[in-house]
N, C-alpha and C positions, 0 to 999 in steps of 0.2 A: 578195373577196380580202383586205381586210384583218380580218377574222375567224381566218383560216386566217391570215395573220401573223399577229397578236397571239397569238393561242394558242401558236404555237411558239415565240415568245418567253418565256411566263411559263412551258412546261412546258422550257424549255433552264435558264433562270431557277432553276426549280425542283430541276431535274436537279444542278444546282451545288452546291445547299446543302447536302447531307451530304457530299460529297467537301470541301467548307471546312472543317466543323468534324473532322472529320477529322484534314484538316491541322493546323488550330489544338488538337487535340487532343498531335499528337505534339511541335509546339513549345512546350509547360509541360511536357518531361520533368525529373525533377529534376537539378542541374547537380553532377557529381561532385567534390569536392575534388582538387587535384591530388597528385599520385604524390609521394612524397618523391623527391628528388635523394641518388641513392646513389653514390660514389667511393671507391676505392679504388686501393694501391700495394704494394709489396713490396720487400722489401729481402732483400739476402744475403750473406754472405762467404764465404772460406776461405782458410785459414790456414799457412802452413809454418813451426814453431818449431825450433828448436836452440837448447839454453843449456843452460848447465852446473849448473843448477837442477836439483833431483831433483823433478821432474814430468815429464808425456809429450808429447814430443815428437811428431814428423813431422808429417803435415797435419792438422789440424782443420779439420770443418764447423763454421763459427759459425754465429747464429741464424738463421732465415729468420723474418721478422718480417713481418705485414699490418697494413697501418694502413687503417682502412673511417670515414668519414666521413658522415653520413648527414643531410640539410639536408627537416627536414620545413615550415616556413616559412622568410620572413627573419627570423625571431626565434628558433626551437628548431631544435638540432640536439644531435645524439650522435658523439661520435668513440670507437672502440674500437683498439686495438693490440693486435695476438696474438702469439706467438714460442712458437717450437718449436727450443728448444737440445741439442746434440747432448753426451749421454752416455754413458760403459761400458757400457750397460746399455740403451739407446735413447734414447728421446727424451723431454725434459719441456715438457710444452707451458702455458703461462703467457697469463692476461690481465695483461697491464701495464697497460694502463691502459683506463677505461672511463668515459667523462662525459658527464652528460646537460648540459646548459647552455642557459637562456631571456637571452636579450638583453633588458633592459628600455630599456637604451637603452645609447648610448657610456660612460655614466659606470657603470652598475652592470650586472652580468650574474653572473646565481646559477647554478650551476652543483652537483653531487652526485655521486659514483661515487669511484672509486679514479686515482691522481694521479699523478706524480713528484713529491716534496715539494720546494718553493719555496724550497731550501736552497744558496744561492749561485748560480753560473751554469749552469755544466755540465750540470746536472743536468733543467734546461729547457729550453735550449739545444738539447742533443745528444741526443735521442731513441736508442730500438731501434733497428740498423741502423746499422752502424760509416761506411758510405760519409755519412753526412752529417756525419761528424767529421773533422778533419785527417789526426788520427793514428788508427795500429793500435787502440790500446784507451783507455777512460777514465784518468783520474787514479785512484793505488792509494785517494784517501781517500773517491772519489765512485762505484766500481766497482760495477757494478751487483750486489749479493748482500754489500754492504759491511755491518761491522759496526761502523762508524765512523759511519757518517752515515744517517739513515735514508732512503732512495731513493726509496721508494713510502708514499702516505696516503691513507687511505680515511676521507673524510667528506663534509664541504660547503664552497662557495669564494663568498665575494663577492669581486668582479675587475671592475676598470677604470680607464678612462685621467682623470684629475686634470684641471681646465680651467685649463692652464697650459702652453698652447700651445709655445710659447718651450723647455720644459724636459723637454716627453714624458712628464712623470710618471705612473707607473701605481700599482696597488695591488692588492696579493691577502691576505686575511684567509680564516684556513679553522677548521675544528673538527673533529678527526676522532679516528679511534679510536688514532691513534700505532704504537707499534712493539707485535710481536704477543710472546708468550712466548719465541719463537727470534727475537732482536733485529735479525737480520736479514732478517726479513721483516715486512711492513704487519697489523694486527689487521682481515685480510678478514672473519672469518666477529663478530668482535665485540670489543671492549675488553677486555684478561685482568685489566684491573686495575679498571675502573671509571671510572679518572682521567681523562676526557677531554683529548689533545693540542692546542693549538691552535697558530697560526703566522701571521705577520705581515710580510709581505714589501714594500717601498719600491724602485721603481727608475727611472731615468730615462736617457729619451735626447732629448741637447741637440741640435735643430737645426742648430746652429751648428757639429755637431762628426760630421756622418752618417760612423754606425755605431757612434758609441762608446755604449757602455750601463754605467753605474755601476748598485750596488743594495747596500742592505740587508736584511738580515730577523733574525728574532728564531724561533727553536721551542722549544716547552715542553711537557713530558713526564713521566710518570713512566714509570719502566722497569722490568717483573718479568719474571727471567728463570724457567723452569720449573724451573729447580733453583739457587739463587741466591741473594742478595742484592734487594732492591730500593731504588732511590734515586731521586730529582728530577733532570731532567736537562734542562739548558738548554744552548741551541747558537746561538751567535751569528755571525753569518759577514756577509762581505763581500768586491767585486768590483770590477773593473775589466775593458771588454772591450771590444777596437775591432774589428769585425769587418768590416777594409775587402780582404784580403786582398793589400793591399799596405800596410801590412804587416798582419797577423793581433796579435792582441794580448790573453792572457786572464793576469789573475793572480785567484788567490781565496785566502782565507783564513777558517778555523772555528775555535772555540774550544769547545770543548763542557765543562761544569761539571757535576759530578756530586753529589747532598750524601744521603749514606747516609737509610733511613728509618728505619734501628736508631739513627740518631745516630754522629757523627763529622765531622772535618772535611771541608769541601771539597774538591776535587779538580780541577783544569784541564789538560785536555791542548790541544794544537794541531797544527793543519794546515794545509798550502797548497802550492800549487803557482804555478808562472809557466811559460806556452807562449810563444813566438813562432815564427811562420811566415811565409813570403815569397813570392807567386807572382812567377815571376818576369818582362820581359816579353820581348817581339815573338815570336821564333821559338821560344823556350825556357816561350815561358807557359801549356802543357800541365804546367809540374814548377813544386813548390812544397816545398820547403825547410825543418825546423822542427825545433825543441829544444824542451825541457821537465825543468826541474827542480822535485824533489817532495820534503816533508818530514812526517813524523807524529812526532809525539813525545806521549808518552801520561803524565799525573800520577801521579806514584809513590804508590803503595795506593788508587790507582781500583779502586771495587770490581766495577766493570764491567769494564771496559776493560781494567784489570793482569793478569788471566788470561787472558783474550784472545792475548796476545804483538802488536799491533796496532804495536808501531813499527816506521816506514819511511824511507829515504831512497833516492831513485834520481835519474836521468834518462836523457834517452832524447835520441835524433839520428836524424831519418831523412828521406825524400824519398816526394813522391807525385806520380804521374803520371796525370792524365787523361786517358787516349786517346779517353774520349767525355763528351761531355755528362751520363753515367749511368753511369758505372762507372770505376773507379782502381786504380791499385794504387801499392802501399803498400811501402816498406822499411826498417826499423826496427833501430838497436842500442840496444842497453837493458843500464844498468846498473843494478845497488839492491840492496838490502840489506834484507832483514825482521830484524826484531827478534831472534829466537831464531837467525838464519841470517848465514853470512860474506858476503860480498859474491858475488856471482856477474854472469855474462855472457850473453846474450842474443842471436839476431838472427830479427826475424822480418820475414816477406814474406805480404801479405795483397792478394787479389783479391775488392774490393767494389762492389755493384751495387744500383741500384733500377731501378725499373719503375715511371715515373709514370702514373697517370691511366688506373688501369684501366677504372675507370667513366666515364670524360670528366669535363670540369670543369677548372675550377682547384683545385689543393689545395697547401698549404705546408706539408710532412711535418714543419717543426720546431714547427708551434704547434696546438694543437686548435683 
């Protein structure tokens, strides 16, 4: 009897060992990288104008705008921003902005693609998408499609935060192609002149002071228009911003130098604006309360700028109400004055909205 055991044990024994490797075959399959983390948001408005401006009125759809976010590790990710803005004629649909960005660590992060240029606060600050702004529309000197300040840059960015705890300091240095032939748009498809722009921006926020953000920065350019004049053009700006919402707090200021390439003198115009806003509290802290005055004044025989008709002065008074956590509305009086035009009168009422986190995730639509 124990022949007849042992046998059935070595052929049980036996019987085991291809269904083992087997096994151990399917466990060394190769182990797949993981899925990028994809998110996304959308933003939208619409607009009711009357003013005594000779432009048109009644409602406007303003842009609907996608921000998609895309985290292939913790170190590389891509942020893109689209908008499809409503005109005469249908729709023009826009990449705003598009950056690739490797973390090499807190202090340095490279980054390439097309930007908002790092020209005072606003303008990186307040993205596509009016509801993440106070007011109805941007400042006239930082408007998106301006031909005062250049908006969007298409190059490369070294970015990060300074090890000076105490003071927040960051930094972003860039190199990109500058303003395109139509000066108010970015040189997407190449440089028109050759002259590489570059930009240099310093800003900090004190511990000591949550929410305030000072900054400077410095951009330099040459500018050829397609039918034109071309000159050297340097833009110097700076800020102040407390963004505690009680109270709100932005002033900025630009200087933009122009110096002919045919020869002549220089040329200085100036900008700036100052907001304040108020949320107010207990029962009433759905409405927030806000002014803004604004000035442009443009250097007499700017050879850029002087044909243009670019000067401005306005300001505006209006109230916003949150009924939710994601959407507001907005009611605005506006007064100002353009350069070639008498003063005129204004009232606009704007219903603005986003859609967080359509992908899941966290994401914070003001910063890439």
């Amino acid at each position: 009897m124990r022949k007849p055991l042992a046998a059935a044990v070595v052929s049980m024994f036996l019987a085991s060992v291809p269904r083992a490797r087997a096994q151990d075959t399917t466990s060394v399959q190769p182990v797949l990288p993981p899925m990028p983390v994809v998110r996304a948001m959308l933003f939208g408005d619409a607009t009711y104008v009357a003013t005594d401006r000779k432009i048109p009125s009644g409602f406007q759809l303003g842009q609907m705008v996608g921000h998609v976010i895309v985290s292939f590790n913790d170190r590389l990710n891509y942020f893109g921003e689209f908008s499809a803005t409503a005109q005469s004629t249908g729709y023009a649909f826009e990449v705003e902005r598009s950056i690739l960005r490797y973390d090499f660590s807190d202090a340095v992060k490279l980054s390439v693609g097309r930007y908002h240029t790092p020209i005072g606060y606003w303008n990186t600050a307040f993205h596509h998408g009016t509801w993440l702004q106070t007011t109805v529309s941007r400042p006239e000197m930082i408007k998106f499609g301006s031909q005062l300040i250049p908006t969007h840059f298409v190059g490369a960015f070294a970015e990060g935060n300074l090890p000076v705890d105490e003071l927040g300091l960051q930094y972003m240095a860039g190199v990109g192609n500058g303003r395109g032939s139509v000066i108010s748009r970015a040189g997407d498809a190449g440089d028109v002149n050759g002259n590489r722009a570059w930009t240099l921006a310093l800003s900090a926020r004190p511990s000591a002071l949550f929410g305030m953000q000072i900054g400077a920065d410095y951009y330099r350019d040459r500018v050829s228009e397609a039918s034109g004049p071309s000159a050297t053009e340097g833009i110097s700006s700076a800020y102040v911003a407390w963004q505690r919402e009680r109270p709100e707090f932005i002033a900025e200021y630009a200087m933009i130098d122009h110096t002919p390439i045919a020869g002549g003198a220089t040329t200085r115009s100036h900008a700036g604006y100052v907001q304040l806003a108020y949320r107010l509290t207990g029962d009433a802290r759905q409405f927030k309360p806000y002014v803004r005055v604004e000035r442009t004044t443009i250097g007499r025989g700017d050879v850029i700028f002087a044909p243009l008709s670019l000067g401005y002065d306005g300001g505006i008074a209006g109230l916003r109400y949150d009924f939710t956590s994601f959407a507001a509305l907005k009611a605005e009086y506006r007064r100002e004055r353009f350069e070639t035009y008498d003063w005129s009168n204004g009232a606009y009422v704007q219903a603005s909205f986003t859609v967080p986190n359509l992908g899941g995730g966290d994401h914070n639509p003001a910063q890439p």
